[in-house]
C-alpha positions as CSV (number, residue, x, y, z in Angstrom):
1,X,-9.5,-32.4,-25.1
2,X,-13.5,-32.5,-24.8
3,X,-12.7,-33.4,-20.8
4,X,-10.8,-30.0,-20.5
5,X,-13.0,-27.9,-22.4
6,X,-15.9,-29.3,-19.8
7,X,-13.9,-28.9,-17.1
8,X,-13.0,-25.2,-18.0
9,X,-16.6,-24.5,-18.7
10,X,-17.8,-25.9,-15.0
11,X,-15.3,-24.1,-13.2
12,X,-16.6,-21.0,-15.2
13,X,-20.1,-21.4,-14.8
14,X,-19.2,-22.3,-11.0
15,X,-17.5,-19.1,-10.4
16,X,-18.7,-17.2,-12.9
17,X,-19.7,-14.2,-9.9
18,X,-16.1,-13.9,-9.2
19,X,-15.1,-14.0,-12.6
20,X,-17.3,-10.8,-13.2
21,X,-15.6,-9.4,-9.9
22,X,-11.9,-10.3,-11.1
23,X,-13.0,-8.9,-14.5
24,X,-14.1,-5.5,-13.2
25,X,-11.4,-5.6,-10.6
26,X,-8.7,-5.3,-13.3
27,X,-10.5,-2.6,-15.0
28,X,-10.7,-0.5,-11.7
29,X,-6.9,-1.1,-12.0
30,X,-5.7,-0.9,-15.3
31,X,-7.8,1.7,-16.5
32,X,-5.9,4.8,-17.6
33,X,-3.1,3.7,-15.5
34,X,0.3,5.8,-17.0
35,X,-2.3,9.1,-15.9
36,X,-3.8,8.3,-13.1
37,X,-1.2,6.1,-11.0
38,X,0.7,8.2,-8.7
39,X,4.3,8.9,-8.9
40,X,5.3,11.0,-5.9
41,X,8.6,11.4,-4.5
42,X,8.0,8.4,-2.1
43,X,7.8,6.4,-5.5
44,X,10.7,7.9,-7.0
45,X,13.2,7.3,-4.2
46,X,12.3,3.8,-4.3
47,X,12.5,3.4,-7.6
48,X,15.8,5.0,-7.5
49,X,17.1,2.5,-5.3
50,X,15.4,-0.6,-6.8
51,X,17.5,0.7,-10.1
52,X,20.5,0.7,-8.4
53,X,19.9,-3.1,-7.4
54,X,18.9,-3.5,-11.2
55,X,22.2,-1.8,-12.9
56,X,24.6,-2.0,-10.4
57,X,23.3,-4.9,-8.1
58,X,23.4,-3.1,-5.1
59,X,21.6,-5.6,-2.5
60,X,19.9,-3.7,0.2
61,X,19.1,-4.9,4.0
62,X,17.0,-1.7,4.4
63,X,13.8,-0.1,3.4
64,X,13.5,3.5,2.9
65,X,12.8,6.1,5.8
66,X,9.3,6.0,7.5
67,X,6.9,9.0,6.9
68,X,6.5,9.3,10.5
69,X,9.6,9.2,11.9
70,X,13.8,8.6,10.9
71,X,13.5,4.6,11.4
72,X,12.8,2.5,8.2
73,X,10.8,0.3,6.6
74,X,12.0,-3.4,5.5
75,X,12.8,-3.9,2.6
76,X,10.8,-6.7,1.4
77,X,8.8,-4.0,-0.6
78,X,11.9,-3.3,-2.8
79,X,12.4,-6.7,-3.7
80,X,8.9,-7.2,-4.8
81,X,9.7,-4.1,-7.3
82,X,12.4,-5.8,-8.3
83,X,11.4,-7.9,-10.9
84,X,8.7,-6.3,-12.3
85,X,11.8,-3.6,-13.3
86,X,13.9,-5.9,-14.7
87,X,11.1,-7.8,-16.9
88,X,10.3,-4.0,-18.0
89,X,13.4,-2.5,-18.8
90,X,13.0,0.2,-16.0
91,X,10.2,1.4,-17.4
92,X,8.4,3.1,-13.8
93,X,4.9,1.4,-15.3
94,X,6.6,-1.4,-13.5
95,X,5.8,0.2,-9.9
96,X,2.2,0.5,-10.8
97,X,2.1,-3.1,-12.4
98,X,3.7,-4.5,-9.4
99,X,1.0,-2.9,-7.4
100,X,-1.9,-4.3,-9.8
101,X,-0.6,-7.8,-9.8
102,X,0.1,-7.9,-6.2
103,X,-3.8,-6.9,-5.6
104,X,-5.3,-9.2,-8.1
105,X,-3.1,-12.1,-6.6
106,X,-4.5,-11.1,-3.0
107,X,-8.1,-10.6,-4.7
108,X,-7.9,-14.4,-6.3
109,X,-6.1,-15.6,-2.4
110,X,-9.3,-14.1,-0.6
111,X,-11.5,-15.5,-2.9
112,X,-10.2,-19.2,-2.2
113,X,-9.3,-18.1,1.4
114,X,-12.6,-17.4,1.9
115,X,-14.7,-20.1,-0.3
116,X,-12.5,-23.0,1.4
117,X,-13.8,-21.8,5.5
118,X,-16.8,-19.9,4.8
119,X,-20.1,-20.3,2.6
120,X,-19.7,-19.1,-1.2
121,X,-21.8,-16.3,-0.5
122,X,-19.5,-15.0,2.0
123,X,-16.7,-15.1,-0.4
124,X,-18.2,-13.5,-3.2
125,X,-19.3,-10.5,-1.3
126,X,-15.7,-10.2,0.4
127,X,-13.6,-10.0,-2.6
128,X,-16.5,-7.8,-4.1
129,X,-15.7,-5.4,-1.1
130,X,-12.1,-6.1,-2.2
131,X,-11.9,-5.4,-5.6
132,X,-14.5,-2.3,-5.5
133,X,-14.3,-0.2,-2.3
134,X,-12.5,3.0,-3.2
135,X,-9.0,2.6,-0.9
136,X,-8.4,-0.8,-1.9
137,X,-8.7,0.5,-5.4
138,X,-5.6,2.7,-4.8
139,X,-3.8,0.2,-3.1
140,X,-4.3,-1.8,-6.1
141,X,-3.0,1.5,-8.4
142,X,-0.2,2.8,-6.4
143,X,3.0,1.4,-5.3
144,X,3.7,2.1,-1.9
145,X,5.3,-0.3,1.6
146,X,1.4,-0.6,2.7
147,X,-0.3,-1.1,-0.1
148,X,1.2,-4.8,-0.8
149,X,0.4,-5.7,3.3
150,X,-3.4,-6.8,2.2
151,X,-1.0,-9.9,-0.2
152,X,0.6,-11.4,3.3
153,X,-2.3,-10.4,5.9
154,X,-4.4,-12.5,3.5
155,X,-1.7,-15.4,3.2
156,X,-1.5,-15.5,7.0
157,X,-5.8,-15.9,7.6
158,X,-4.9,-18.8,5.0
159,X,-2.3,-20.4,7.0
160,X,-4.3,-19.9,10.1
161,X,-7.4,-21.3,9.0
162,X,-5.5,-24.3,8.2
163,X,-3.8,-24.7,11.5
164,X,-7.2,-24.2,13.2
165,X,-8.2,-27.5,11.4
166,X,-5.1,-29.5,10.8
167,X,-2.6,-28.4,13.8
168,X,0.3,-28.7,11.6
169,X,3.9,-27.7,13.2
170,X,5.1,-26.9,9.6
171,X,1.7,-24.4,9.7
172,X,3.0,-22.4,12.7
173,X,6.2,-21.9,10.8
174,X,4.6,-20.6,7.9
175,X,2.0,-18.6,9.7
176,X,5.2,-17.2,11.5
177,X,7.1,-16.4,8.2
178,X,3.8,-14.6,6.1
179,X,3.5,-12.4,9.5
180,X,7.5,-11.3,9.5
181,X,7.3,-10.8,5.9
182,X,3.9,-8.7,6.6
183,X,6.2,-6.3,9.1
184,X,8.6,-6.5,6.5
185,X,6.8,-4.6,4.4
186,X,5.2,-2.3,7.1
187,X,5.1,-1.9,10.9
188,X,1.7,-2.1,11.1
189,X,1.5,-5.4,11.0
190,X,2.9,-6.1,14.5
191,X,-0.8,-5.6,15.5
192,X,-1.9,-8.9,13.4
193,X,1.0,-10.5,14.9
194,X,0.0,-10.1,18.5
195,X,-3.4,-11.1,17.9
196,X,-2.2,-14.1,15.9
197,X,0.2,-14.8,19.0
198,X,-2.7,-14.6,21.7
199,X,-4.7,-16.8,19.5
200,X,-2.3,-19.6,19.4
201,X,-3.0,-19.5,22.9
202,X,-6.3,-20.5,22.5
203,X,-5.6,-23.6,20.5
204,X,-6.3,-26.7,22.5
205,X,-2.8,-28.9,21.6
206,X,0.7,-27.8,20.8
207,X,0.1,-24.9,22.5
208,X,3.7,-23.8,23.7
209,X,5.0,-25.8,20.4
210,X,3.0,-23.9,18.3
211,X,3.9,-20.7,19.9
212,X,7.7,-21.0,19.6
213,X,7.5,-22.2,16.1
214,X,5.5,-19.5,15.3
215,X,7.8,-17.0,16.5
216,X,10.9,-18.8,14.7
217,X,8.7,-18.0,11.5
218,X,8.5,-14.8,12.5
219,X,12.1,-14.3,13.4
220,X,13.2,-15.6,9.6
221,X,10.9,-13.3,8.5
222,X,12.4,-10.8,9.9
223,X,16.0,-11.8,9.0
224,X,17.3,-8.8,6.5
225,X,16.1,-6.2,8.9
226,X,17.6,-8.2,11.9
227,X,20.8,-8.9,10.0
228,X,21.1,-5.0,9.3
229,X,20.5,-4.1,12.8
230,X,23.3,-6.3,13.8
231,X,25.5,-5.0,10.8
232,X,24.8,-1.4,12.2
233,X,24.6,-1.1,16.0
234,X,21.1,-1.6,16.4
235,X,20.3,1.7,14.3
236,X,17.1,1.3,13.4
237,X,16.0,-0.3,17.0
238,X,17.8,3.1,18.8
239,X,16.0,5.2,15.4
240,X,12.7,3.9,17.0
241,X,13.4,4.0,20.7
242,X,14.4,7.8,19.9
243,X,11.0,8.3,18.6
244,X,8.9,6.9,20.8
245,X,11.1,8.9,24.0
246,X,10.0,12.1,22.1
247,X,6.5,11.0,22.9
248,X,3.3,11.9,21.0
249,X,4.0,14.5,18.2
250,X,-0.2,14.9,18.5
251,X,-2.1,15.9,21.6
252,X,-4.1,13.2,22.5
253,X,-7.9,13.7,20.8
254,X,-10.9,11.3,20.7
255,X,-12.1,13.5,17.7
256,X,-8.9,12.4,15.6
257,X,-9.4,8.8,16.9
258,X,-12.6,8.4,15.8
259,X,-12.2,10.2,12.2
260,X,-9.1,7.9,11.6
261,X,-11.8,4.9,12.4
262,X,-14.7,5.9,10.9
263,X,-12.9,7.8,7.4
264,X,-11.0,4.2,7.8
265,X,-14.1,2.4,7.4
266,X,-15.5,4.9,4.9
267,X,-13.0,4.5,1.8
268,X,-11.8,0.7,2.6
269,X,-15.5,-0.5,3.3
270,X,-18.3,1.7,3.1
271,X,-17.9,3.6,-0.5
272,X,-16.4,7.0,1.0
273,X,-19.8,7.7,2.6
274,X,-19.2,8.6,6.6
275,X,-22.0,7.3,8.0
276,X,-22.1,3.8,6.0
277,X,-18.8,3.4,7.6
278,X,-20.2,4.0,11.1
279,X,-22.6,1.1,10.2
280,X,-20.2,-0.8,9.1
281,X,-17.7,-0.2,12.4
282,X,-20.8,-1.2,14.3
283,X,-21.4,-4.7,12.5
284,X,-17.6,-5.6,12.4
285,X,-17.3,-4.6,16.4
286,X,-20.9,-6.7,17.0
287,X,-18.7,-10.1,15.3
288,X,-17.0,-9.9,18.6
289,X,-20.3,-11.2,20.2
290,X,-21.0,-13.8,17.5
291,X,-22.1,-17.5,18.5
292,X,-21.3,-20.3,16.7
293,X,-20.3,-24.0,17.1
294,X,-18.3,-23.5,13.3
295,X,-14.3,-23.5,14.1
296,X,-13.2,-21.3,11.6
297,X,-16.2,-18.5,12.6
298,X,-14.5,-18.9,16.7
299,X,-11.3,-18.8,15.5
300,X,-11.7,-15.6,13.6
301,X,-13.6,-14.4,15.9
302,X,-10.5,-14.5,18.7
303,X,-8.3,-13.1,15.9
304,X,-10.4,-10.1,15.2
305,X,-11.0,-8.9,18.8
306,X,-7.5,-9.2,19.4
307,X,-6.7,-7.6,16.6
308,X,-9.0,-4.5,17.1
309,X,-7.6,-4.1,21.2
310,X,-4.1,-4.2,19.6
311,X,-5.0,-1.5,17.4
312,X,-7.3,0.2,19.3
313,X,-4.4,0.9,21.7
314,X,-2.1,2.1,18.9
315,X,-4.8,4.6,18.2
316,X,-4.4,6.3,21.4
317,X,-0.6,6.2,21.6
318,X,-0.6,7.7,18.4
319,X,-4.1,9.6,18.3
320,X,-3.3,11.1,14.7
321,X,-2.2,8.4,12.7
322,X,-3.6,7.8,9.0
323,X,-6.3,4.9,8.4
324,X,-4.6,2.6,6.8
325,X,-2.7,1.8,10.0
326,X,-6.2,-0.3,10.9
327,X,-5.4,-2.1,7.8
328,X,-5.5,-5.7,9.6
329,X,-8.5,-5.0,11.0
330,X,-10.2,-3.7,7.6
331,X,-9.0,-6.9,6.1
332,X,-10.6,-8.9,8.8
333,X,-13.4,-7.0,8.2
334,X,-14.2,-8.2,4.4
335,X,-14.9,-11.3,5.9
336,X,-16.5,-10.7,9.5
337,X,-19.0,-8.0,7.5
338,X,-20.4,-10.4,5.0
339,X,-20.6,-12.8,7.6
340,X,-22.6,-11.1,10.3
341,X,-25.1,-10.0,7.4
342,X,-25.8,-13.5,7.0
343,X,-26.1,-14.5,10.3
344,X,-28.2,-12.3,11.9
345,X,-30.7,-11.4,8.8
346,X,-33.1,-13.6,6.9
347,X,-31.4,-14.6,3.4
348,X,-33.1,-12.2,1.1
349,X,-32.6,-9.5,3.5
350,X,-28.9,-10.4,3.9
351,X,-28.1,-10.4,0.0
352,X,-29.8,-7.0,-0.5
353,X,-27.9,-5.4,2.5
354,X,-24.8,-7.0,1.0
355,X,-25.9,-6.1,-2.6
356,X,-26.2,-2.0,-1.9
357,X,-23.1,-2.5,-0.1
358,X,-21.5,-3.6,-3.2
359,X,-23.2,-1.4,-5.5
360,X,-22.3,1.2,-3.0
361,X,-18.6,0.6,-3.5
362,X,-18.6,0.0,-6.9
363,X,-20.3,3.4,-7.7
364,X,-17.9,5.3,-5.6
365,X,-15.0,3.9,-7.2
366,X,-16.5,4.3,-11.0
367,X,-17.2,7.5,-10.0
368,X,-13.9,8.9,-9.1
369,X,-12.3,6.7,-12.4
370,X,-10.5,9.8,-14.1
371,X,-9.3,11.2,-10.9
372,X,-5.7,10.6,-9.6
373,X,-5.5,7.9,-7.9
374,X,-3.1,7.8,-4.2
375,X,-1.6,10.7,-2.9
376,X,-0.1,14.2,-3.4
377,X,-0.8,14.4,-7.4
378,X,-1.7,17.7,-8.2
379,X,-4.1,18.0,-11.6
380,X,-2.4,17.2,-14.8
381,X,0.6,16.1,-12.8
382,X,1.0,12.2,-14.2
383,X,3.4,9.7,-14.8
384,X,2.7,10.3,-18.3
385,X,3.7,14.1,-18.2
386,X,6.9,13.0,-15.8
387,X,8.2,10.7,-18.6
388,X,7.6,13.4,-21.1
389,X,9.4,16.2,-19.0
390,X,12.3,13.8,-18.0
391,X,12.8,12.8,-21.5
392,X,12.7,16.6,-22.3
393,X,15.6,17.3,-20.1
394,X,17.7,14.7,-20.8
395,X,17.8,15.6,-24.2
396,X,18.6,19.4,-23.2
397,X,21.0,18.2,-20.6
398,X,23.4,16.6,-23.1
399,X,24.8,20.1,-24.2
400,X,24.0,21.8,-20.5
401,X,25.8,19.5,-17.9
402,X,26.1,20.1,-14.6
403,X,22.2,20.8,-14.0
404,X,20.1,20.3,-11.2
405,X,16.1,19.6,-10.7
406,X,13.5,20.9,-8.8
407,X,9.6,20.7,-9.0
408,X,7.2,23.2,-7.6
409,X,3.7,21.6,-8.6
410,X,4.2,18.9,-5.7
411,X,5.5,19.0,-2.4
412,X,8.6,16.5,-4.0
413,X,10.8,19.8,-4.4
414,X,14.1,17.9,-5.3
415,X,12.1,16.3,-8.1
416,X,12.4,12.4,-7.8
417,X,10.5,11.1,-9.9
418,X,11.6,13.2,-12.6
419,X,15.3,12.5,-11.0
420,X,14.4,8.9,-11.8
421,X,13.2,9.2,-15.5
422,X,16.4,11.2,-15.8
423,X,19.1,8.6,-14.8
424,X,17.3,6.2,-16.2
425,X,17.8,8.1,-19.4
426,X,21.6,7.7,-18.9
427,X,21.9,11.7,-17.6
428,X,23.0,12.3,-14.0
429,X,21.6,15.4,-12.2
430,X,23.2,16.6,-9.2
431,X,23.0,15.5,-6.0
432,X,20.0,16.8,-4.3
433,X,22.2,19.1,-1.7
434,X,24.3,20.4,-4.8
435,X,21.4,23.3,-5.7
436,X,24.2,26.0,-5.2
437,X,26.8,24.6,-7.1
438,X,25.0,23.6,-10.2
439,X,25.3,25.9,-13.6
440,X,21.4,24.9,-14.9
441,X,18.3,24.1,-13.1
442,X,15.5,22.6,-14.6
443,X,12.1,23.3,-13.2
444,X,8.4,22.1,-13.4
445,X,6.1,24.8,-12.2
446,X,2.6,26.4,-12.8
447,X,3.9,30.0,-12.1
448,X,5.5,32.6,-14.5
449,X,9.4,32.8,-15.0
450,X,8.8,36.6,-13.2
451,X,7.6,34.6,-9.5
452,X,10.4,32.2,-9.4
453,X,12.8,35.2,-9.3
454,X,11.5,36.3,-5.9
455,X,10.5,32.6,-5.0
456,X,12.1,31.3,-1.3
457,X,11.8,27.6,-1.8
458,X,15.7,26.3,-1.0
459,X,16.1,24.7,-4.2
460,X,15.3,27.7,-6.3
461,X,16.6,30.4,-3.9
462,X,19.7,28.6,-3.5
463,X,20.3,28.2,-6.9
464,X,20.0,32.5,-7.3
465,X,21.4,35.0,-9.3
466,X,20.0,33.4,-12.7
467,X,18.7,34.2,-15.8
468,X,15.9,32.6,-17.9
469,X,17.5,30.1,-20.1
470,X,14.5,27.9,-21.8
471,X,10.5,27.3,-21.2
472,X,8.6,24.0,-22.7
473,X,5.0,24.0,-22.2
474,X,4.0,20.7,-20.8
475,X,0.1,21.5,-21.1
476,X,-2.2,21.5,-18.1
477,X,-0.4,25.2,-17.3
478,X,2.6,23.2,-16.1
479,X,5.9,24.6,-17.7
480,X,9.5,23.5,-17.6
481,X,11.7,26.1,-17.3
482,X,15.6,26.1,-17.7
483,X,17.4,28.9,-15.2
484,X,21.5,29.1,-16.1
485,X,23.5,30.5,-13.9
């Protein structure tokens, strides 16, 4: 027993930094997180259909629709919901406690990613970076096909690392696997798995061994999505090909290429300040000119060139794409930043430039704590209020059936979210083309009853002649609103 207890207290004492980082990390996270998580429509459609997989075991070979074109997503994602949902009773905390858990695992990975190739000091500062620059905070919040990529991008420097030093067949496999299951979850990661393929290349035995095993990996990774394709014609593949023969849906623009880099490098690195992520584009870009005699330093530092060309060329193709399509290359980044700082400045120098860098991070996230984290939710729109405006109507829809929902405080008109709190009550709405034909709609809205008689939205105009049938103040100036036919 004494043995333990000394053994617990060393490894505290020797990572006692990170300790503090994991500690504040989860408090980023879990802080407030039934208000400020988001729950969008993109979350209540997949919630929807992980439910379905829950209740009624219906196994999936699909992800949901892109948001930039009609191919999909795999659906890794879905299964990773999975059974955080069925440990919580459907609950949708489970979406944003899948998302927390899947960033503190890839916070702890980095960590021993890190400390096992590189000195401590470069490990602490990374998963500092990690757990406190504003974007990753969100990732770490909200459930969504990207946001869990950092988990398998992570895995795969692991793997890598490893096979830089050991040169293991069953490495290349696995290396292979963690990248199919990183495009999986979201295309994006096709650029890490170029760069990872060109620097097998570079690998001095096995080369061609390495290679093919690799792309087996990648290939089994890949196997639901591959499997569907085959089920279905192809229809994804031909989805895909469509889009790309309808060319750019942007004109081509140096100004959008560079604010997608440097607002990229702003809110996953540089504490949504502009110009620190500038700096901070400048010293990840100057890694590609690095000497060293250190493996793991020349093996990253092939990866991360790779990886930015890869990307780099993406960006033009598609000149207005969001930031967190450079997500490989910010993940690289945690480590190539930390590590150029300490290479190229004297010590003390290095851990002040690192410390405001931290301190930076840390106060833009702490700053922003009672906001809504993610995407699309309007003020005093929350899970919270959702659950409390779902559970509202499926009471009132057990003597009003045959109702439909809409929501006007979001761009989500048809409402899935609340949709979702409403099944999972055990009442079924509508479908979501059945506005016409339904005898009550219920709807979330900041405008007076008087507006949404003239209102033009489909799912409210379709729904026309009604009359005002109920109103529930939800607080925050939203209002639920029953119209009967």
């Amino acid at each position: 027993m004494k043995s333990l207890l000394k053994l617990g207290f060393t490894l505290i004492a020797t990572h006692s930094f990170f300790l503090l980082i994991l500690i504040l990390s989860l408090f980023f996270r879990l802080y407030r997180i039934d208000t400020l998580t988001t729950f969008g429509g993109d979350q209540g459609m997949d919630f929807l259909t992980v439910r379905d997989m829950v209740l009624l075991h219906k196994w999936t070979l699909i992800g949901l629709k892109t948001s930039i074109g009609p191919f999909f997503q795999g659906p890794l994602y879905l299964y990773i919901l999975f059974p955080f949902f069925l440990l919580l009773h459907l609950n949708p905390i489970a979406g944003p406690i899948a998302a927390i858990s899947i960033s503190t695992l890839s916070l702890i990975l980095l960590y021993i990613t890190v400390l096992k190739f590189f000195p401590k000091s470069i490990a602490i500062i990374s998963t500092g970076l990690f757990a406190f620059a504003p974007q990753f905070v969100v990732f770490g919040t909200t459930p969504l096909y990207q946001n869990f990529l950092p988990l398998f991008i992570i895995i795969s420097l692991y793997i890598y690392f490893e096979m830089i030093n050991k040169n293991n067949l069953i490495l290349a496999v696995l290396l292979g696997l963690s990248i199919g299951f990183g495009i999986e979850l979201h295309l994006l990661n096709l650029t890490l798995a170029l760069a990872m393929l060109i620097s097998l290349l570079f690998t001095k035995e096995k080369k061609i061994i390495n290679i093919i095993l690799y792309a087996c990996g990648v290939i089994t990774g890949l196997l639901p999505t591959l499997i569907f394709e085959v089920r279905h014609n192809f229809l994804n593949s031909r989805l895909f090909l469509d889009y790309l023969k309808q060319g750019n849906h942007t004109p081509f623009s140096f100004e959008n290429i560079g604010n997608q880099w440097i607002s990229g490098a702003a809110i996953f690195l540089g504490g949504n300040i502009g110009y620190v992520g500038v700096l901070l584009i400048i010293i990840s870009i100057s890694f590609f000119f690095i000497k060293s005699n250190d493996k793991a330093v020349k093996s990253l530092r092939i990866l991360v060139i790779f990886t930015f060309l890869f990307i780099a060329l993406l960006s033009i193709r598609f000149s207005a794409f969001q930031a967190h399509y450079i997500l490989p290359f910010w993940v690289l980044s945690l480590i190539t930043i930390p590590l150029m700082l300490y290479k190229t400045l004297p010590k003390n120098i290095a851990v002040i430039c690192a410390s405001i860098l931290l301190l930076i991070n840390f106060l833009a996230s702490f700053s922003s704590l009672n906001n809504n984290h993610g995407y699309a939710m309007p003020k005093g729109w929350s899970m919270k209020k959702i659950n409390q405006a779902g559970e509202i109507i499926s009471h009132d829809a057990k003597s009003h059936q045959n109702f439909n929902i809409a929501s006007l405080v979001d761009g989500d008109t048809r409402a899935y979210p609340l949709r979702y709190v409403v099944e999972t009550d055990g009442e079924m709405p509508e479908n979501v083309n059945a506005y016409p034909t339904a005898k009550y709609l219920f709807v979330v809205t900041y405008i007076p009853y008087s507006n949404l008689l003239t209102y033009k939205t489909w799912e409210i105009a379709s729904f026309k002649p009604f009359k005002f049938g109920h109103k529930w103040n939800l607080g925050d100036s939203i209002y639920l609103y029953r119209l009967d036919k």
